[in-house]
C-alpha positions, -999 to +999 in steps of 0.1 A: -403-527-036-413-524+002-432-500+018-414-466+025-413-451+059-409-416+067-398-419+099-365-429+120-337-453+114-316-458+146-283-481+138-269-494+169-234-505+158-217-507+193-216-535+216-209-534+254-175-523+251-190-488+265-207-505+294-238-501+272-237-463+270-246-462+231-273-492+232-288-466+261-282-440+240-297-455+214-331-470+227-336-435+241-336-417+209-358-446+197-381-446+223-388-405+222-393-411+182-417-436+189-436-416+213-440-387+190-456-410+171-427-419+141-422-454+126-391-462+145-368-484+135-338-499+154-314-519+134-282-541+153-253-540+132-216-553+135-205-553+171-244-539+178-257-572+169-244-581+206-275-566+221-300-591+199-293-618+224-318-622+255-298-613+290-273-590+276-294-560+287-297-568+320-278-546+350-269-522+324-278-490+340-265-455+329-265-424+352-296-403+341-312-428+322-337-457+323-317-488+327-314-505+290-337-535+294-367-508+307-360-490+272-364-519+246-389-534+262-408-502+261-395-495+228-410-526+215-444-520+234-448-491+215-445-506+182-411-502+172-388-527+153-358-543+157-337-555+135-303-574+131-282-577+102-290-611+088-246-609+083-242-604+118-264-628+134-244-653+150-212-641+139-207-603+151-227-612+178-203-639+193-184-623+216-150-640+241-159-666+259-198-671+246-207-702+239-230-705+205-257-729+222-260-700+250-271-672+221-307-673+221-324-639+202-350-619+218-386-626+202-389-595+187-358-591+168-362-604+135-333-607+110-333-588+080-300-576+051-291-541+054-305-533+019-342-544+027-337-520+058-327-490+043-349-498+014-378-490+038-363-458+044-372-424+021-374-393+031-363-405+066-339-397+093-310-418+102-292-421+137-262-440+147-250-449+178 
């Protein structure tokens, strides 16, 4: 059995059919959890997994907020994790007119099955976005 966090789970299940609204939404929430000093967690699912590819993050800019590459790099800088469904990977995150060779995954998301993620998580809080 892993080691159990008691801290935040953030699943990002949307991709950028939103304009990137959620993943925003999402890296924000993670972010401030980080910062008050909770294991954070961020785990690409399903159409989410679109955001685990380097460049997809980029120009994405929501009124009010950070723009989306600003937050997960300084999600990751504060020590949060990212991870994308090891089902996903490749597959969910494939979207019209991508070509496979051109999917390269940023350095710090790591694959990982949804049971070993929410294994890791008791007596924690779960977001989704």
């Amino acid at each position: 059995m892993s080691e159990h966090i008691n801290g935040l789970l953030v699943m990002l299940t949307s991709g950028n059919e939103d304009g990137g609204k959620r993943a925003t939404l999402a890296y924000t929430a993670a972010c401030t959890s980080d910062a008050m000093g909770h294991r954070t967690q961020v785990f690409l699912a399903g159409d989410g997994s679109f955001w685990g590819c380097r460049g997809r993050e980029e120009g994405v800019v929501v009124k009010g907020f950070p723009p989306l590459e600003e937050l997960m790099e300084s999600f990751c800088e504060l020590g949060g994790e990212v991870y994308i469904c090891s089902a996903c990977d490749g597959v969910c995150a494939v979207q019209c007119g991508d070509e496979e060779q051109d999917l390269v995954r940023h350095s710090w998301v790591q694959p990982r099955g949804m049971a070993a993620v929410l294994d890791t998580l008791e007596s924690g809080r779960s977001l989704s976005f």
